[in-house]
C-alpha positions as CSV (number, residue, x, y, z in Angstrom):
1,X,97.2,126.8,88.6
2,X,97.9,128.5,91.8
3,X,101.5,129.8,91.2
4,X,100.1,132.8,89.5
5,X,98.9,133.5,93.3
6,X,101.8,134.4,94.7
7,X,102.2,137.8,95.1
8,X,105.5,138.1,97.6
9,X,105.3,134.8,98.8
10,X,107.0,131.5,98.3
11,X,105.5,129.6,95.6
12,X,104.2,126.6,98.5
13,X,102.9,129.5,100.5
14,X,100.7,130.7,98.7
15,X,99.6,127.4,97.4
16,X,98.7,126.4,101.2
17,X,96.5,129.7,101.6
18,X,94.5,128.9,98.2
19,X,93.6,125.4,99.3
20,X,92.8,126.7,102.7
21,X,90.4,129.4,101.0
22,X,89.2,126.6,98.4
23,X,88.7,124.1,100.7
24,X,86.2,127.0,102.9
25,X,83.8,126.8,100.1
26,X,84.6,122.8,99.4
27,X,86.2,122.8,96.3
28,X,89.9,122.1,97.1
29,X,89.6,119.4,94.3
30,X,89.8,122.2,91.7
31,X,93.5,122.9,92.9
32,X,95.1,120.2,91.1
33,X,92.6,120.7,87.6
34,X,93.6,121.9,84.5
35,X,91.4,125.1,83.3
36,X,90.0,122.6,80.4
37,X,89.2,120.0,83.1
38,X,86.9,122.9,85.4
39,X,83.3,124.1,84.9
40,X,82.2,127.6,84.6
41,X,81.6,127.6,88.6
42,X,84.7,126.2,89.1
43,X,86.7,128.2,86.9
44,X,85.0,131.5,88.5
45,X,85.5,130.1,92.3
46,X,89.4,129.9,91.2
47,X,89.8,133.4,90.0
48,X,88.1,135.0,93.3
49,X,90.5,132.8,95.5
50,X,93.2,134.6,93.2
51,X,91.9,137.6,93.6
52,X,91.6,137.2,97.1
53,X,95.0,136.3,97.4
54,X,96.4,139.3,95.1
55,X,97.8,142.7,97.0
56,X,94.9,144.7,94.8
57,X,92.3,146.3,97.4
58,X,89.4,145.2,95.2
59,X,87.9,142.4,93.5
60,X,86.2,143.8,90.6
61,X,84.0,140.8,88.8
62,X,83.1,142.0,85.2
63,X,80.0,140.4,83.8
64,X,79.9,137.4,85.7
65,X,76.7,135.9,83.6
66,X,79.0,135.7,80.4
67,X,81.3,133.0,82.3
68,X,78.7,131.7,84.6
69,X,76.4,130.7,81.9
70,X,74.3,128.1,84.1
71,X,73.5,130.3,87.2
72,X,70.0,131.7,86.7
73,X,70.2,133.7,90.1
74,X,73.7,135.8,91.5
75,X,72.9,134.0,94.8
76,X,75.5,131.4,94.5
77,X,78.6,133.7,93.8
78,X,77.4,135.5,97.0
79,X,77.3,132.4,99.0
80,X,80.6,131.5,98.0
81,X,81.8,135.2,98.6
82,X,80.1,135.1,102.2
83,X,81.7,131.9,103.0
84,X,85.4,133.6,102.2
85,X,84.7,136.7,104.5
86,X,86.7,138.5,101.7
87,X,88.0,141.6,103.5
88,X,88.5,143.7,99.9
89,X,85.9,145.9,98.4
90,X,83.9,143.8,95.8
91,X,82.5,145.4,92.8
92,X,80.4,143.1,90.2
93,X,79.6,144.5,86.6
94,X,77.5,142.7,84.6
95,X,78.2,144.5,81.6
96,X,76.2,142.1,79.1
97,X,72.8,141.9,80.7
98,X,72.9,145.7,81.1
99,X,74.3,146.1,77.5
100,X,70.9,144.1,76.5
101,X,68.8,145.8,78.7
102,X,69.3,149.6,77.8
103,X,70.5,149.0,74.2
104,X,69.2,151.7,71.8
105,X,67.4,153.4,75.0
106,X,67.8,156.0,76.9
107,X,68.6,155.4,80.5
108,X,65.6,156.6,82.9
109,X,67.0,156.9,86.3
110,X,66.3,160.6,86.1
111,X,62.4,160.8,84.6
């Protein structure tokens, strides 16, 4: 799981730096898991860390509600965030709820 990480680094490198950053929010466990064998948070909290460790100057989250089907509030993906200090830009879509919300509508920022 955390070889894809490794953007110009030695393989072991980077795996040091994604436990370090996964054990910051305590879930270092997930390191060793298949993708099968994580939940939805789990799966989501492995994919920032490998964003984090990527050389793109943003993390762009797109519709984090279709993945993270059990969170009823945002709050814990910004707790988890906070606890990273992530230094990139951060831009969350949630494409779906918004798809629901002004489907067949007009959008009325401007009236």
């Amino acid at each position: 799981m955390l070889q894809e990480v490794q953007h110009n680094k030695k393989v072991l490198d980077a795996q040091k730096e994604a436990i370090l950053l996964l054990q910051t929010i305590s879930m270092e466990s997930i390191a060793t898991k298949e993708t099968y064998e994580c939940n939805e948070f789990e799966l989501f909290c492995a994919m920032l860390v490998r964003a984090m460790l990527s050389d793109a100057p943003c993390i762009f989250i797109v519709s984090p509600f279709t993945l993270i089907t059990t969170l009823i509030e945002i709050q814990n993906i910004i707790d988890v965030i906070l606890k990273l200090e992530i230094k990139k830009d951060i831009i969350m879509l949630d494409i779906q709820t918004n798809a629901l919300h002004y489907k067949k509508e007009s959008c009325h920022v401007l009236q």
